[in-house]
N, C-alpha and C positions, 0 to 999 in steps of 0.2 A: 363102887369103891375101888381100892387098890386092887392089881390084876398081877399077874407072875407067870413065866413060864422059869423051868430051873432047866440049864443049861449044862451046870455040873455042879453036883450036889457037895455042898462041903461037909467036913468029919469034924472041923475044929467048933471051939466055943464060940456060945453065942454073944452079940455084943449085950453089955449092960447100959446103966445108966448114965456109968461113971466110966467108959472104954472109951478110948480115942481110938476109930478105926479107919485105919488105911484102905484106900480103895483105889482101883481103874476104874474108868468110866469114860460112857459115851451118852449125850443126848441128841436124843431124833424127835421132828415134831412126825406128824402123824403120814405126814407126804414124804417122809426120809431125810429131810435136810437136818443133816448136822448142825446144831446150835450149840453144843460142849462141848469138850473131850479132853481128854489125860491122855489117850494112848499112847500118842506120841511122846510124851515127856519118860524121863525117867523116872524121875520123881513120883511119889504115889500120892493123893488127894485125903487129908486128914479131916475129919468128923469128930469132934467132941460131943459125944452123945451127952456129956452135962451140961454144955451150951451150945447147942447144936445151930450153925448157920446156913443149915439148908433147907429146903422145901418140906414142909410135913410128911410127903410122899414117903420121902427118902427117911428121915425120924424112923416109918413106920414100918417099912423094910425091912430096915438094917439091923434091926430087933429081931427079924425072924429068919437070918442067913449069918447060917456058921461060916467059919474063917476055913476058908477055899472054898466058897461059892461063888457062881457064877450066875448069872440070874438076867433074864431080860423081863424090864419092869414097866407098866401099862400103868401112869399113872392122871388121875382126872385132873381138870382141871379146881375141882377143890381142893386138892390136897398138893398142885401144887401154886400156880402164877394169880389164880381165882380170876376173876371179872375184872381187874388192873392189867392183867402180864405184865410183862415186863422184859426190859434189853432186846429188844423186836420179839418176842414171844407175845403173839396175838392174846387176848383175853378169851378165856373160855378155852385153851389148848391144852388137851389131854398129850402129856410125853409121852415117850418112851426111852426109856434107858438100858443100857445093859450096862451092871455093874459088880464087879467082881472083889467078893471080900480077899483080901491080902494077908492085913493081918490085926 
């Protein structure tokens, strides 16, 4: 299943169902190539956890990282691209992410 190291632990609240959270983010397949990323942008990358369009991965994360965490995330390929991938993301590719709640 989902994997986690914590990075820098946050103190704020957790996100709910109905929390739009802001984030940074990087994705790595398992060989380090960048295939996402925000850091460069200024801009933060928004999540509507009540219509959420991201990976289940990420759904099930973001649920359990308070607002100033920082987190590098091991996620399978079931939860996130499955047996299709997708945008040159091979099938069957387990990510990894680091991604740091904002707010």
């Amino acid at each position: 299943g989902l994997q986690y190291k914590v990075l820098v632990e946050g103190k704020g609240a957790l996100p709910t169902d109905t929390t739009v959270v802001k984030v940074k983010y990087e994705g790595r397949l398992l060989d380090g190539t960048v295939f996402d990323t925000n850091l460069e942008s200024e801009d933060a990358f928004e999540v509507d956890m009540k219509y959420p369009s991201v990976i289940p991965g990420w759904v099930e994360v973001l649920k359990l990282m308070p607002v100033g965490s920082k987190w590098e995330v091991y996620i399978p390929y079931s939860l996130a691209y499955g047996e299709q991938g997708s945008y040159g993301i091979e099938p069957f590719s387990t990510l990894i992410f680091t991604i740091e709640v904002l707010k």
